[in-house]
C-alpha positions in Angstrom: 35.9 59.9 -55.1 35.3 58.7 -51.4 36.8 60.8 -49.0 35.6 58.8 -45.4 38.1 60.6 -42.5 37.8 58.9 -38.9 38.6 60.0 -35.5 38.8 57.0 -32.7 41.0 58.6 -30.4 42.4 56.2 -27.3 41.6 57.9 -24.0 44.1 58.9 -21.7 42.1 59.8 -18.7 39.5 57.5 -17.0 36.3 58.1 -19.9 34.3 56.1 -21.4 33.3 58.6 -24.5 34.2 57.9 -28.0 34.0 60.2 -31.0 33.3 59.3 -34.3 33.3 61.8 -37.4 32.4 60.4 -41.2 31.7 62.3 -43.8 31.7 61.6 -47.3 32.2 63.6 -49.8 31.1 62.7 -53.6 32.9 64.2 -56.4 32.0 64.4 -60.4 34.8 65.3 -62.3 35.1 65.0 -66.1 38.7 64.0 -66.1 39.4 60.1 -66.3 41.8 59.6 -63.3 40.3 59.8 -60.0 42.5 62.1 -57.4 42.5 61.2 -53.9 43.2 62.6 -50.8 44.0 61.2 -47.6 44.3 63.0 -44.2 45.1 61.8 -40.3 44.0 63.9 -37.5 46.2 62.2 -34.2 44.6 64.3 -31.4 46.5 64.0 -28.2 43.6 65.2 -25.5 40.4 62.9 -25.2 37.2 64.7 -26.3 34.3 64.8 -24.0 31.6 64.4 -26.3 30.2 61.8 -28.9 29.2 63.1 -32.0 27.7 61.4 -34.9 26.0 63.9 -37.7 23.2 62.1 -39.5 23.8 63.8 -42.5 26.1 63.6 -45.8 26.9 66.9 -47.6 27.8 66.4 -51.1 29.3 69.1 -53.8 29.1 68.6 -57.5 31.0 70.2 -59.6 32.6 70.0 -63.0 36.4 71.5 -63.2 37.7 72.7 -66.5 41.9 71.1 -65.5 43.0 69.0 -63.0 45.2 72.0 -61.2 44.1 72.6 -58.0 45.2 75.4 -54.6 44.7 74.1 -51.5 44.3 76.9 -48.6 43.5 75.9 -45.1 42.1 78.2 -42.7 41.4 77.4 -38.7 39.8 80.6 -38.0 38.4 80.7 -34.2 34.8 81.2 -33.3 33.0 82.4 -30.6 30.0 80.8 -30.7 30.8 77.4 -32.2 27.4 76.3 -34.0 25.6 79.6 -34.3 29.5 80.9 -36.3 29.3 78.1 -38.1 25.7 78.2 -39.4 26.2 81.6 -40.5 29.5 80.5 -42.7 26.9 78.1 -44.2 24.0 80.6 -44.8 25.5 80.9 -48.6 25.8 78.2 -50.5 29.6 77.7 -52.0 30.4 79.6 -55.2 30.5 77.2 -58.3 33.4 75.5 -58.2 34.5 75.4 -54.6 34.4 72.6 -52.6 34.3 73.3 -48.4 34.3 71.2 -46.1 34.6 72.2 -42.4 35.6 70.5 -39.4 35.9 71.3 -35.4 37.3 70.2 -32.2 37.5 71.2 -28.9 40.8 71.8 -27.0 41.5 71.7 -23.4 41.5 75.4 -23.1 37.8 75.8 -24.5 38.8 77.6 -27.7 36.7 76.4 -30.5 38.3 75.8 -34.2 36.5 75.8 -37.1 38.9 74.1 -40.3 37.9 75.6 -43.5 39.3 73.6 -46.6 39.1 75.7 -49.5 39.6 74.2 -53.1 39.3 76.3 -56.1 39.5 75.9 -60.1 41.5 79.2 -60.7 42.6 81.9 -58.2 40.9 84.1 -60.3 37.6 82.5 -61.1 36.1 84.0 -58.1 35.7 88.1 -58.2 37.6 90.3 -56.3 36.4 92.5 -53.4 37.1 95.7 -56.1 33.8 93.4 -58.1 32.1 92.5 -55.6 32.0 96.2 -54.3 30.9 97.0 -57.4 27.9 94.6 -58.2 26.6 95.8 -54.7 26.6 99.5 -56.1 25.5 98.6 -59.4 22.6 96.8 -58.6 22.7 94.9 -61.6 23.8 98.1 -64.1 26.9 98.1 -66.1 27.9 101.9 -64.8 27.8 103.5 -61.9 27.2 106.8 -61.2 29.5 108.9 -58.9 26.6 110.1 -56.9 25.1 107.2 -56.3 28.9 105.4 -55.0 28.9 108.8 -52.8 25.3 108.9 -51.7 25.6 104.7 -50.8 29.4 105.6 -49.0 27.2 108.5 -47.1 24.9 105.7 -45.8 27.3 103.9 -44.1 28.6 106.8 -41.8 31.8 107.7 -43.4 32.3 110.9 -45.2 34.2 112.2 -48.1 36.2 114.0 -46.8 37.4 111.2 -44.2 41.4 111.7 -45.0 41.2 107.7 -45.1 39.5 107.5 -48.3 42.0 110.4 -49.2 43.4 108.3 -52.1 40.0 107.2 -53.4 38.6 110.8 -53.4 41.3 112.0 -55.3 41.6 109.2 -57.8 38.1 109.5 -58.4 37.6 112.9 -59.3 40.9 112.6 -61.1 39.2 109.8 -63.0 35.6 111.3 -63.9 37.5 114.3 -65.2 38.6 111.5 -68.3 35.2 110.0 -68.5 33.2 110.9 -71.2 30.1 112.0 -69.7 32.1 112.9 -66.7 29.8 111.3 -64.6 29.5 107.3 -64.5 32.1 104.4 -63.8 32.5 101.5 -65.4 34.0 98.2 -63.3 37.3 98.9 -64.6 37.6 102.6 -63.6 35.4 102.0 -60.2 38.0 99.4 -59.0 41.1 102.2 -60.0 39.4 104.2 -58.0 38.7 102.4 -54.9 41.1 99.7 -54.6 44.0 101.8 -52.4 41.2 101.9 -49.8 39.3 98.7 -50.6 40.0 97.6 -47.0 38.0 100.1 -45.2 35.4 100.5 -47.9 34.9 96.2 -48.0 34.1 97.1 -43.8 32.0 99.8 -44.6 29.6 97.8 -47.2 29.6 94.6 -45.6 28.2 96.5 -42.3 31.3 95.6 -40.3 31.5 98.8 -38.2 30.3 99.3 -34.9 26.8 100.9 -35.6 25.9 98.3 -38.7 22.8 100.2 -39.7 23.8 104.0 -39.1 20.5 105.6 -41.1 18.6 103.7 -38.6 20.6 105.1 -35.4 21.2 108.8 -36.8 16.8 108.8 -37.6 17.1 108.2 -33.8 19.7 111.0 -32.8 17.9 113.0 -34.8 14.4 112.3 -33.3 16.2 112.9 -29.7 17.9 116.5 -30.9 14.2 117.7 -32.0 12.5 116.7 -28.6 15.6 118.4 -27.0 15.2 121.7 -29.0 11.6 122.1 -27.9 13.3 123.2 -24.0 13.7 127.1 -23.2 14.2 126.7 -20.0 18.0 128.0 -18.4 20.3 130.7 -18.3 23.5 131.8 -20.7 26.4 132.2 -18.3 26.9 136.0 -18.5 29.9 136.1 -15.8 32.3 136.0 -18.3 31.8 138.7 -21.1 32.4 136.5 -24.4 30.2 133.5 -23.5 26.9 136.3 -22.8 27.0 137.0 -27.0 25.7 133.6 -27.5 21.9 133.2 -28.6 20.0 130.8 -26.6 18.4 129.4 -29.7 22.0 127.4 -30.6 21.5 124.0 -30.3 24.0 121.4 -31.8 25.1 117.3 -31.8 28.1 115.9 -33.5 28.9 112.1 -32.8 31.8 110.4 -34.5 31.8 106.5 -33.5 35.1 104.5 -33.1 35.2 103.4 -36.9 35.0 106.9 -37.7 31.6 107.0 -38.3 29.9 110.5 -38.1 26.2 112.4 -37.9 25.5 116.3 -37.4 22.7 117.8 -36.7 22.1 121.3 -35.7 24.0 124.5 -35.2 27.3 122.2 -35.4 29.8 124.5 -37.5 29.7 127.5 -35.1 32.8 127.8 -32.8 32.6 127.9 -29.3 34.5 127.9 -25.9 35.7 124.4 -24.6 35.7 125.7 -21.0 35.2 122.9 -18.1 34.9 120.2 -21.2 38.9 120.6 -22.0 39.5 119.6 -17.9 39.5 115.3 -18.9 41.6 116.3 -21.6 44.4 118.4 -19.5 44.4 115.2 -17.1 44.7 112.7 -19.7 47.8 114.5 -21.0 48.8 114.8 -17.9 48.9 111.0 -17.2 50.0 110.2 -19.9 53.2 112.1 -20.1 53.8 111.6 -15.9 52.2 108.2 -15.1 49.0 108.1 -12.6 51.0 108.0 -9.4 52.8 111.4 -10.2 49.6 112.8 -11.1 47.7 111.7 -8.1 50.8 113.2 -5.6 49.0 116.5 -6.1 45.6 116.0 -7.4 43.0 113.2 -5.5 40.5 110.9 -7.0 37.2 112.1 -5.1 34.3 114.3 -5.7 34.5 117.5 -4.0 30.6 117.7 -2.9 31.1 121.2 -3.7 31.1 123.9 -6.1 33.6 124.0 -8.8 35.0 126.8 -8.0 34.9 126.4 -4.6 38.0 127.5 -2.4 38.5 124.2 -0.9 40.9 121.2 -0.5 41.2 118.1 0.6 42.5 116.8 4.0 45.8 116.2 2.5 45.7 119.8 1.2 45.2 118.6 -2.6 42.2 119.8 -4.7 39.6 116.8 -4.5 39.6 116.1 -8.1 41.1 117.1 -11.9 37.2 118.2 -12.8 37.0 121.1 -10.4 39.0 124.2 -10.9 41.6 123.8 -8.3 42.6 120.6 -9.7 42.7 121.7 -12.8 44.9 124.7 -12.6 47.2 121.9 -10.5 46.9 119.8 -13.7 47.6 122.7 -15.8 51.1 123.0 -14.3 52.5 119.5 -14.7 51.5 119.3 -18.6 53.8 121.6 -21.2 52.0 123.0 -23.8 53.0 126.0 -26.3 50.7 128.6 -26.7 51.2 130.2 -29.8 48.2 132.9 -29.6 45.9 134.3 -27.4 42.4 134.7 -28.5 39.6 137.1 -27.3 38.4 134.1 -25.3 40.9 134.3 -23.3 42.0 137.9 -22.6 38.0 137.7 -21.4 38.8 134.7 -19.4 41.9 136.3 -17.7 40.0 139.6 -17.2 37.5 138.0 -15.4 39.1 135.2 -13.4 40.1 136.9 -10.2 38.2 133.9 -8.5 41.1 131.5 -10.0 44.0 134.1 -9.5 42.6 133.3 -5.5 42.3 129.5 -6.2 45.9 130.0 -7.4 47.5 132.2 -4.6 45.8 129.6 -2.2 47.5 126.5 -4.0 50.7 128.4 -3.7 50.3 128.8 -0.4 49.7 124.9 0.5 52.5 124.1 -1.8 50.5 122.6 -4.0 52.4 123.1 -7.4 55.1 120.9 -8.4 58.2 122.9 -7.1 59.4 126.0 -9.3 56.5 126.4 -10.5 55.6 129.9 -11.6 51.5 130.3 -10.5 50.9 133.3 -13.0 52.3 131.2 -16.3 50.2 128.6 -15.2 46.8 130.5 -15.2 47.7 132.2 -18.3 48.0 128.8 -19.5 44.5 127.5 -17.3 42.5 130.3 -19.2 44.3 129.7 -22.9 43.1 126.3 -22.6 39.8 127.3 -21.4 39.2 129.6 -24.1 39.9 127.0 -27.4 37.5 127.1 -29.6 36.2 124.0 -31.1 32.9 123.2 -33.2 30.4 119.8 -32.5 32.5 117.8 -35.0 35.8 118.3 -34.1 34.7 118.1 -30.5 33.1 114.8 -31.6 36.3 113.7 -32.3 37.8 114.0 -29.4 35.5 112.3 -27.6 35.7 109.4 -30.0 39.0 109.5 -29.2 38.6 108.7 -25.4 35.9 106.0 -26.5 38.4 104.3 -28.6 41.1 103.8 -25.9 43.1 106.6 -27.2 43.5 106.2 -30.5 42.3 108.6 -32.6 39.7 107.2 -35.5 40.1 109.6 -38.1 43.9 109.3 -38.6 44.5 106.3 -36.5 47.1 107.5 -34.3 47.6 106.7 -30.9 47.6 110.2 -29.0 47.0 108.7 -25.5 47.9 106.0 -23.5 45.2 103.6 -22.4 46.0 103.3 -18.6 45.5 107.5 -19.4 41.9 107.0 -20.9 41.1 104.3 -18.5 41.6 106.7 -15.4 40.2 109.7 -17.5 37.2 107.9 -18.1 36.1 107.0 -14.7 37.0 110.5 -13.4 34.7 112.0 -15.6 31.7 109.2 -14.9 32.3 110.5 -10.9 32.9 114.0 -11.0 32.7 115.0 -14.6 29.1 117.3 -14.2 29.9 119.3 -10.7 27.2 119.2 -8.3 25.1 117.0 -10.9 27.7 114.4 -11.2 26.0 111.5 -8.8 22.7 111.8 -10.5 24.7 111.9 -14.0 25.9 108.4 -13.0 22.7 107.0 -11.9 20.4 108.2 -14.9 23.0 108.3 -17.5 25.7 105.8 -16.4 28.0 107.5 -18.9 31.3 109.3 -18.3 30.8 112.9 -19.5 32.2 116.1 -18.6 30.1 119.8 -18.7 31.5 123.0 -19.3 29.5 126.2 -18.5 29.8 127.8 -22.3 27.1 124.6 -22.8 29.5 122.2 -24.1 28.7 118.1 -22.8 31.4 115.6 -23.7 29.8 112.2 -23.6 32.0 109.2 -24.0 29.9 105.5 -24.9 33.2 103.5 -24.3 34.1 101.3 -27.5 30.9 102.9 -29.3 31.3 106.2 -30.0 31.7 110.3 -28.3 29.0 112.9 -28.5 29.5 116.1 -27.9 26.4 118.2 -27.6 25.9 122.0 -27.4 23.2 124.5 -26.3 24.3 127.6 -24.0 21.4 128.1 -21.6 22.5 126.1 -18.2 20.3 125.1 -15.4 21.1 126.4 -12.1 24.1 123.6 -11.9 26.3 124.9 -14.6 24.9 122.2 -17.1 23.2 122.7 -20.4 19.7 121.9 -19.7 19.4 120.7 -23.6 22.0 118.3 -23.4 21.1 116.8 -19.9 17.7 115.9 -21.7 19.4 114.4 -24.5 21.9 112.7 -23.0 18.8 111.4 -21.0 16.8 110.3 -23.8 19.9 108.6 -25.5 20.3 106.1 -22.8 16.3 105.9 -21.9 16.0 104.9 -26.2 19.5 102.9 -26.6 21.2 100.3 -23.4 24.4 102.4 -23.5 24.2 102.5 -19.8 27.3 100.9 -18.1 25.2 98.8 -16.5 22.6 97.7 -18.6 22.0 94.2 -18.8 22.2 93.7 -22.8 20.1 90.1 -22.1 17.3 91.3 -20.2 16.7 95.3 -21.4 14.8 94.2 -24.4 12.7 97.1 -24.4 16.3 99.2 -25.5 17.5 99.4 -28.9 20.7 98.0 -29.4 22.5 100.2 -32.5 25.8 97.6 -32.3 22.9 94.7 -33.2 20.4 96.4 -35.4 18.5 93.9 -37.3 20.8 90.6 -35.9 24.3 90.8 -35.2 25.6 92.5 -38.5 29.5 92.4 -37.2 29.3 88.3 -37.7 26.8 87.8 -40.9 28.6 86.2 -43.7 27.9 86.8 -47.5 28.6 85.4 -50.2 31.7 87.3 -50.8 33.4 85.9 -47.9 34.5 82.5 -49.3 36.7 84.8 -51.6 37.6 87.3 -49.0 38.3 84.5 -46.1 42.1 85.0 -46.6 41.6 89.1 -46.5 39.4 89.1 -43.6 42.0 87.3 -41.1 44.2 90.3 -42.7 41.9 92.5 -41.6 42.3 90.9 -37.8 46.2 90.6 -38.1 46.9 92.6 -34.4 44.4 89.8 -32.4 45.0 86.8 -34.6 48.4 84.4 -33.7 49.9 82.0 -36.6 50.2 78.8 -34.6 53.1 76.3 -35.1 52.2 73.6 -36.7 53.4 71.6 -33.6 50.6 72.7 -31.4 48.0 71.9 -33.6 49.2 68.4 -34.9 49.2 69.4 -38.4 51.1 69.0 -41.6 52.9 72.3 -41.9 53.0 72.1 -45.7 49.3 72.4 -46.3 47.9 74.0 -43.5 47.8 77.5 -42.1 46.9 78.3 -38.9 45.3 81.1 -37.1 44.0 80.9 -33.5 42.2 84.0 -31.3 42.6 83.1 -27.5 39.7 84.7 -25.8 39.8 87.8 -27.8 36.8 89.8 -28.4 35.8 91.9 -31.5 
């Protein structure tokens, strides 16, 4: 069969192109009738470009009936040629025929028409397969350790309440296996099909650090050089923080995917202090709106201690990130505190500098009005004294990297215009008197605390949160100020890195080529899931703006919508 489509489109505007597109396709079928298949394209706007491929693709190949399912895809790409070269890195799957097709609107958005004709719907394997032949590596059984070890690699955990329904199936399911220790295909796809979509991300390296071995060898490398410091002081001005051994050193980082590393001293507790300040403000705006918040609290950095008895000319504390803001913050947020801790008893005994930053806000009418100043520096010092670890701090700071949403649970726990304004509070005034040079070394927003806590937010990427008690004369942890350094000296997360011209940095998001775009061969199976997986940024078009018949096409169009 001949299939010869043309375009010769009548211009509308004063143009002298033409555009011609032929393309034959040869078919050898074993059945004696010869289908045939005719479409008109009618495009209304006048392409501004001639193009004329030299070349002919043809497919062989031999169905077993004449049935056939037409699906066709427009799925929108970024990069026109380069998107499309990748599609075409893997040869079709025996039995499919593709053909693909573009054009160019008037609004620059580039369309790549993937025709899709298959034998059977279930000739091709299905994701659950095709995860397992990647595990299997050629065997017939899989062992559990080996699924776990390979999941491991990819940055997610076990214990990731995600993959709650796999875990649990799983163990459920080796406990029925004979030697209660390999899967078959039939039991590995019971087990992992209720989270199949995140696990198909995880293996085809879809997340935001593709190659995470790679990038945690390099965290780890960085918390080594980091440990070799003695220098600094433990903050001994509050009781509970002196019992803490200079020695501790910890990093947790937990990326936007949920991707997580550890290394160190990361399951011992400690005080958030300063580091909970962005978090107070956050809630805050979130619950009030920014112009309510900003009535009584400015937007500038102080240029002076932290715990400096100072405002502004408007007689508001400078900033959320200094101590008199905070307390300010404190009272326009309503939290419950259900216990007090030892942290905080030695807090409150030792806070006579806030109990004057309070009687002096109270004095400038600086609290939102009936505000009772004790309650709200009993609640100051509660929220100073939490206790957190590395990882769970980790997560937090994902959380403000993520716009909000948390990426363990996936619940939206702050608003974005909140993380946006949180965000660049922190990248100004987040490390006291050490926030300027922060921003010009680092270019990170981050936020100290003087128990040794660093909250460091890689917007979109990924939050750190690193640990080591002994501060520099600043207030800082002079273990995470050198990593923190070394991070953006090894990888271009600086906000103003120039990702075309630093090619002496590492770039974790494009390890080894951009692994968010490479196609496999799974993907001419998987097309259909993987615009699934885009459903919030991808719009179904009418068939009216595209000029298309309605009854065999499907269309999907991104407008200008990054990944």
């Amino acid at each position: 069969m001949q299939h010869t489509p043309t375009h010769t489109p009548t211009p509308t505007h004063h143009a002298t192109h033409t555009y011609t597109h032929t393309h034959t396709h040869l078919h050898t079928h074993r059945p004696t009738h010869t289908p045939t298949h005719t479409h008109t394209h009618r495009p209304t706007h006048t392409p501004i470009y001639t193009h004329t491929p030299t070349h002919t693709p043809i497919y062989t190949h031999t169905p077993t009936h004449h049935a056939y399912t037409h699906t066709h895809l427009h799925t929108h790409c970024q990069s026109g040629c380069s998107r499309l070269a990748n599609l075409l890195k893997s040869p079709p799957a025996a039995g499919t025929f593709l053909s693909l097709n573009s054009e160019t609107n008037h609004n620059n958005n580039f369309f790549c028409s993937v025709a899709v004709r298959r034998r059977n719907p279930g000739i091709l394997p299905s994701l659950e397969d095709l995860l397992f032949y990647t595990v299997a590596e050629g065997q017939e059984k899989i062992p559990a350790h080996k699924f776990l070890t390979a999941l491991k690699a990819t940055g997610l955990r076990t214990g990731d309440p995600r993959l709650k329904e796999c875990m649990e199936m799983l163990k459920e399911t080796l406990k029925k296996t004979p030697d209660g220790v390999t899967l078959d295909r039939h039991l590995f796809k019971k087990c992992v099909q209720s989270n199949i979509v995140l696990l198909t991300q995880a293996f085809r390296k879809k997340f935001v650090i593709p190659d995470f071995q790679s990038f945690t060898s390099h965290i780890d490398q960085l918390y080594e050089k980091a440990k070799n410091l003695t220098g600094g002081q433990v903050a001994d001005y509050i009781p509970q923080l002196a019992k803490f051994s200079s020695d501790l050193w910890a990093v947790s980082l937990c990326t936007v995917d949920g991707q997580r590393h550890t290394v160190g001293d990361t399951k011992v507790p400690f005080c958030l202090q300063s580091c909970v300040k962005p978090l107070k403000y956050a809630v805050a705006v979130h619950d009030h709106g920014t112009e309510y918040v900003h009535s009584f609290i400015g937007k500038e950095p102080s240029g002076l201690r932290f715990n400096k008895l100072f405002l502004s000319d408007d007689d508001k504390p400078h900033n959320p990130m200094v101590n008199a803001g905070a307390i300010v913050c404190t009272s326009l947020i309503q939290v419950k505190a259900e216990s007090i801790c030892a942290g905080f008893q030695s807090e409150r005994e030792s806070g006579d500098r806030n109990f004057a930053i309070g009687y002096y806000l109270k004095e400038k009418k600086c609290f939102p009005e009936g505000t009772d100043m004790t309650s709200v520096l009993d609640l100051y010092f509660q929220l100073c004294a939490i206790e957190v670890t590395c990882e769970s701090a980790s997560v937090m700071a994902a959380t403000l990297a993520n716009g909000g949403i948390c990426p363990i649970s996936g619940e939206r726990v702050l608003s974005p215009e909140a993380v946006r304004n949180t965000l660049s509070l922190m990248h100004s005034c987040g490390m006291y008197d050490f926030s300027g040079q922060f921003a010009f070394h680092v270019g990170l927003p981050s936020k100290s605390g003087v128990a040794g806590g660093i909250l460091l937010v890689v917007p979109n990427v990924m939050g750190i949160m690193c640990w080591s008690p002994p501060l520099d004369k600043l207030g800082n942890s002079v273990r995470g100020i050198q990593f923190c350094t070394d991070l953006v000296e090894l990888f271009n997360f600086h906000n103003y890195d120039n990702l075309r011209h630093f090619a002496k940095k590492h770039d974790p998001r494009r390890e080894g080529g951009d692994q968010r775009h490479n196609f496999g061969p799974m993907d001419y199976e998987s097309l259909q899931q993987e615009l699934a997986l885009k459903a919030p940024l991808w719009k179904k078009v009418s068939p009216t703006e595209t000029d298309q018949d309605s009854s065999t096409t499907v269309v999907y169009r991104m407008d200008k919508v990054a990944e």
